[in-house]
C-alpha positions in Angstrom: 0.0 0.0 0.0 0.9 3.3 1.1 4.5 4.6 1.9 5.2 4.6 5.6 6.3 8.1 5.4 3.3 9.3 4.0 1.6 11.9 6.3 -1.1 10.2 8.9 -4.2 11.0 10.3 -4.0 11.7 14.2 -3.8 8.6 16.1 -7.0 8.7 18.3 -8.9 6.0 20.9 -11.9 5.9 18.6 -9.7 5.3 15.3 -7.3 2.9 16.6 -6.9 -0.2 15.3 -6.8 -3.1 17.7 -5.6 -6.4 16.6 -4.4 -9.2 18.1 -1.2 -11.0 16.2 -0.3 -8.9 12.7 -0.9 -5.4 12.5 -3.6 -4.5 10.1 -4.1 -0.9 11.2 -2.8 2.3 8.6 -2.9 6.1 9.5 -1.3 7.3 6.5 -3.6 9.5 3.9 -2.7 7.6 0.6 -3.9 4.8 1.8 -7.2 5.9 3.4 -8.0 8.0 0.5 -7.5 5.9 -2.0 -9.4 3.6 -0.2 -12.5 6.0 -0.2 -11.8 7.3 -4.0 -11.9 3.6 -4.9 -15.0 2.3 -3.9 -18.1 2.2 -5.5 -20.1 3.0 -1.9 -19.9 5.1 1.1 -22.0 3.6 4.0 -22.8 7.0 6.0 -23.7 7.1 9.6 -25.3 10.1 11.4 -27.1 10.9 14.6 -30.7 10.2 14.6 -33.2 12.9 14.5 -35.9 13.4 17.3 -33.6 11.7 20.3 -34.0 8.2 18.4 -31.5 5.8 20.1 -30.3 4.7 16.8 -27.6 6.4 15.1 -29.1 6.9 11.3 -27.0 5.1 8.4 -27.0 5.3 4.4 -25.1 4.6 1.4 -24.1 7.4 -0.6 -21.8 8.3 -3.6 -18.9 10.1 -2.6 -15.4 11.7 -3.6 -12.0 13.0 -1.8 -10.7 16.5 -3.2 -8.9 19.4 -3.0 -11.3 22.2 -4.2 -8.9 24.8 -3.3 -6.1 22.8 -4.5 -7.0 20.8 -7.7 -3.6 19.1 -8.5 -3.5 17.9 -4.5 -2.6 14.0 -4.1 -3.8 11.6 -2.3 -0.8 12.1 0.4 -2.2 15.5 0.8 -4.7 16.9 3.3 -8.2 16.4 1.2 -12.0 16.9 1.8 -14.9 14.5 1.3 -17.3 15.6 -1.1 -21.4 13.5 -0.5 -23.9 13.4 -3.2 -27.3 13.3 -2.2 -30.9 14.7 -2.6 -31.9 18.0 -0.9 -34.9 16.7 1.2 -33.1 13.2 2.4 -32.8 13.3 6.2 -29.3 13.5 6.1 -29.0 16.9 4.0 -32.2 18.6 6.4 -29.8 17.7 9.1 -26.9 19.3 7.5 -28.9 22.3 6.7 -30.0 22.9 10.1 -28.0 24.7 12.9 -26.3 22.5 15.5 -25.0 23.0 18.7 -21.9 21.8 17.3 -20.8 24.9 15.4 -18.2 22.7 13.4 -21.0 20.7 11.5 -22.3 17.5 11.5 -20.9 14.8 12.9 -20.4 11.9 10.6 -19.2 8.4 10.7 -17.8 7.4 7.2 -17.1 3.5 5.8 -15.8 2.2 2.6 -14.9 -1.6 2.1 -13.2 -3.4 -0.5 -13.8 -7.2 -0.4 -10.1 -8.7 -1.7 -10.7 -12.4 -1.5 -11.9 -15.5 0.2 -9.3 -16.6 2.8 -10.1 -20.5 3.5 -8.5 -22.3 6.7 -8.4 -25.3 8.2 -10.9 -24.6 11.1 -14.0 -22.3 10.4 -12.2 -20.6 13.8 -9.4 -19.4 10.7 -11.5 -18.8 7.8 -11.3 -14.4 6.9 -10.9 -12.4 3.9 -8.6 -10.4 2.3 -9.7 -6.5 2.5 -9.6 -2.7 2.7 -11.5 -0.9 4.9 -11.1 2.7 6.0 -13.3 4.5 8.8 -13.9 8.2 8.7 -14.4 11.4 11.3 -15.8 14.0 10.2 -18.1 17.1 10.5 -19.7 18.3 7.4 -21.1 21.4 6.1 -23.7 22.2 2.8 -21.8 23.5 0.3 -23.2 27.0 -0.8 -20.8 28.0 -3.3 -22.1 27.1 -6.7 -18.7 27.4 -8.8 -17.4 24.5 -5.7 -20.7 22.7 -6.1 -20.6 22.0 -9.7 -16.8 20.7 -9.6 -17.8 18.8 -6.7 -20.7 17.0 -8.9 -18.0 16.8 -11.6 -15.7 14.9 -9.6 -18.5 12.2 -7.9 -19.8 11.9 -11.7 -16.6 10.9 -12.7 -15.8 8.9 -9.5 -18.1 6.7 -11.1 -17.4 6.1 -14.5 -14.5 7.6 -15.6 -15.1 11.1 -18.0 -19.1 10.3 -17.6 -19.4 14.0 -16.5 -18.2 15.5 -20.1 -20.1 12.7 -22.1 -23.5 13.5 -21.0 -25.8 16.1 -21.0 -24.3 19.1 -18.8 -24.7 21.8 -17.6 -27.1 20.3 -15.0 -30.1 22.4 -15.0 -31.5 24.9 -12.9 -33.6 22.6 -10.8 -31.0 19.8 -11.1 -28.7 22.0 -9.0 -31.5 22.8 -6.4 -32.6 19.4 -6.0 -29.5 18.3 -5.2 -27.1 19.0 -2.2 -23.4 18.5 -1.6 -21.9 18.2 1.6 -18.3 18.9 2.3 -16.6 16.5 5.2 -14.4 18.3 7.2 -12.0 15.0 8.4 -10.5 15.2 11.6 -9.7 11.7 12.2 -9.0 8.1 10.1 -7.7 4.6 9.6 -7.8 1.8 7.5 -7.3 -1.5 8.1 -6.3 -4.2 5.7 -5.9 -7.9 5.5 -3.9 -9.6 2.8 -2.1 -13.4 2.5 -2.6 -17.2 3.3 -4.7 -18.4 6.1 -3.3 -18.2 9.4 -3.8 -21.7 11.1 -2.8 -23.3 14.6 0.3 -25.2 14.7 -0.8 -28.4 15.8 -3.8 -28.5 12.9 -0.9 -27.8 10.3 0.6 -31.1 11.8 -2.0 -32.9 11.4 -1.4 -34.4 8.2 -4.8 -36.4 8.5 -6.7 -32.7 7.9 -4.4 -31.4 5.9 -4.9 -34.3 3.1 -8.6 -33.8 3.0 -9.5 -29.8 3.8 -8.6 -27.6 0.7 -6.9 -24.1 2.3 -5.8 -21.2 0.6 -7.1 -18.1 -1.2 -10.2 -17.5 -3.4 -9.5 -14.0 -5.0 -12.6 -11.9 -5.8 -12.8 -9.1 -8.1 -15.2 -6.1 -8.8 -16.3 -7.2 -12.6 -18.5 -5.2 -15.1 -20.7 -6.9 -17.2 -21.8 -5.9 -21.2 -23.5 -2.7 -21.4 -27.0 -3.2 -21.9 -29.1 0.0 -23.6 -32.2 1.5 -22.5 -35.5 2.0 -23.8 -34.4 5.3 -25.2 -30.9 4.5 -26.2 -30.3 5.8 -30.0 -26.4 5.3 -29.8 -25.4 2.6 -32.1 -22.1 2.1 -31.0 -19.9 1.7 -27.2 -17.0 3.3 -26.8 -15.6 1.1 -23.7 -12.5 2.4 -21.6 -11.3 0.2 -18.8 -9.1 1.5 -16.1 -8.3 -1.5 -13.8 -11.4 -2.6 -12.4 -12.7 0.5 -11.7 -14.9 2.2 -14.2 -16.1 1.6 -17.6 -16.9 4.3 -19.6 -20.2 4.8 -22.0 -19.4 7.5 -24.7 -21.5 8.9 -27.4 -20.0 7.9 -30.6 -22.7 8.7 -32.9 -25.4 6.1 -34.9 
């Protein structure tokens, strides 16, 4: 993953990573944000409105940037852009004053599932992951030259260019309807699990188990399928651009 030298979130109690045996825990930025930036969902968790006991939690679209700073890297200081509609619960709540001057608090998650890891004992069996938790407060962004690159970058977050190949820009009561909050982070880790099982000593003795229980890895990978047009398609052809595993992109190449 990341360097080791990369700069690190602060090291807090509700962000450390306890493990027994390998260290899993990361600090660094690179990591966590390209973590975030990679993953197709955000699961968002926020408190409840009208004193319910449960904190709230959604999945959302979502991107890490720089607005101020456009070239800034991922080992650079970055804020989290959300996507979402302007009457959800989540965006009243970020509309409304809180005694928290700061913002909102938030609870961030993003998971990437890496493979099947098969043991010996069911005691053994894992997977192979990233995983980065986020700390934040966020604000509704207001400015509207801020809002539209932010809607640029989530666009393109997932699929790759969809933002200049499709119809922009968004309309009037596109932009009203929809809100963009802007995370403040204040705190972070990810945590990450790669390799072979990790089984007992005395079952990797017994030969007896070994000669009839399969171990090892099962890779799994994010995999897009043929693009399928719509009802009210009238593009003949698909322009496909693949970049890794992450995106593929739909262009307009005429009939």
């Amino acid at each position: 993953m990341a360097d080791s030298d990369s700069p690190t979130y602060p090291k807090l109690p509700r962000n450390t990573v306890n493990r027994y045996g390998k260290p899993r825990g990361k600090y660094d930025y690179e990591t966590i944000h390209k973590i975030v930036n990679s993953v197709q969902v955000l699961h968002v968790s926020f408190p409840a409105p009208n004193s319910d006991p449960f904190p709230a939690m959604i999945p959302m679209l979502g991107f890490m940037a720089s607005f101020t700073d456009p070239n800034a890297s991922l080992t650079e200081p970055l804020d989290l852009y959300l996507h979402g509609y302007i009457s959800s619960r989540l965006m009243k709540l970020g509309n409304t004053s809180l005694s928290d001057e700061e913002g909102l608090p938030l609870t961030i998650a993003a998971t990437h599932l890496d493979g099947l890891v098969l043991a010996l004992t069911p005691n053994h069996h894992s997977y192979n992951y990233r995983s980065a938790i986020m700390h934040g407060y966020a604000t509704p962004v207001t400015d509207a030259d801020e809002k539209m690159w932010a809607m640029e970058k989530i666009t393109n977050g997932v699929i790759d260019n969809r933002w200049e190949n499709s119809r922009i820009p968004p309309t009037k009561t596109e932009m009203t309807s929809t809100q963009i909050l802007k995370v403040r982070v204040v705190d972070a880790s990810a945590k990450v699990r790669t390799g072979n099982p990790g089984d007992d000593r005395a079952d990797l003795k017994n030969e007896e188990l070994r000669s009839k229980v399969w171990i090892g890895v099962v890779p799994t990978y994010l995999k897009y399928g043929e693009p399928i047009p719509g009802a009210e398609n009238r593009v003949a052809k698909v322009c496909r651009f693949v970049h890794g595993l992450k995106s593929v992109l739909i262009c307009a190449t005429g009939s």
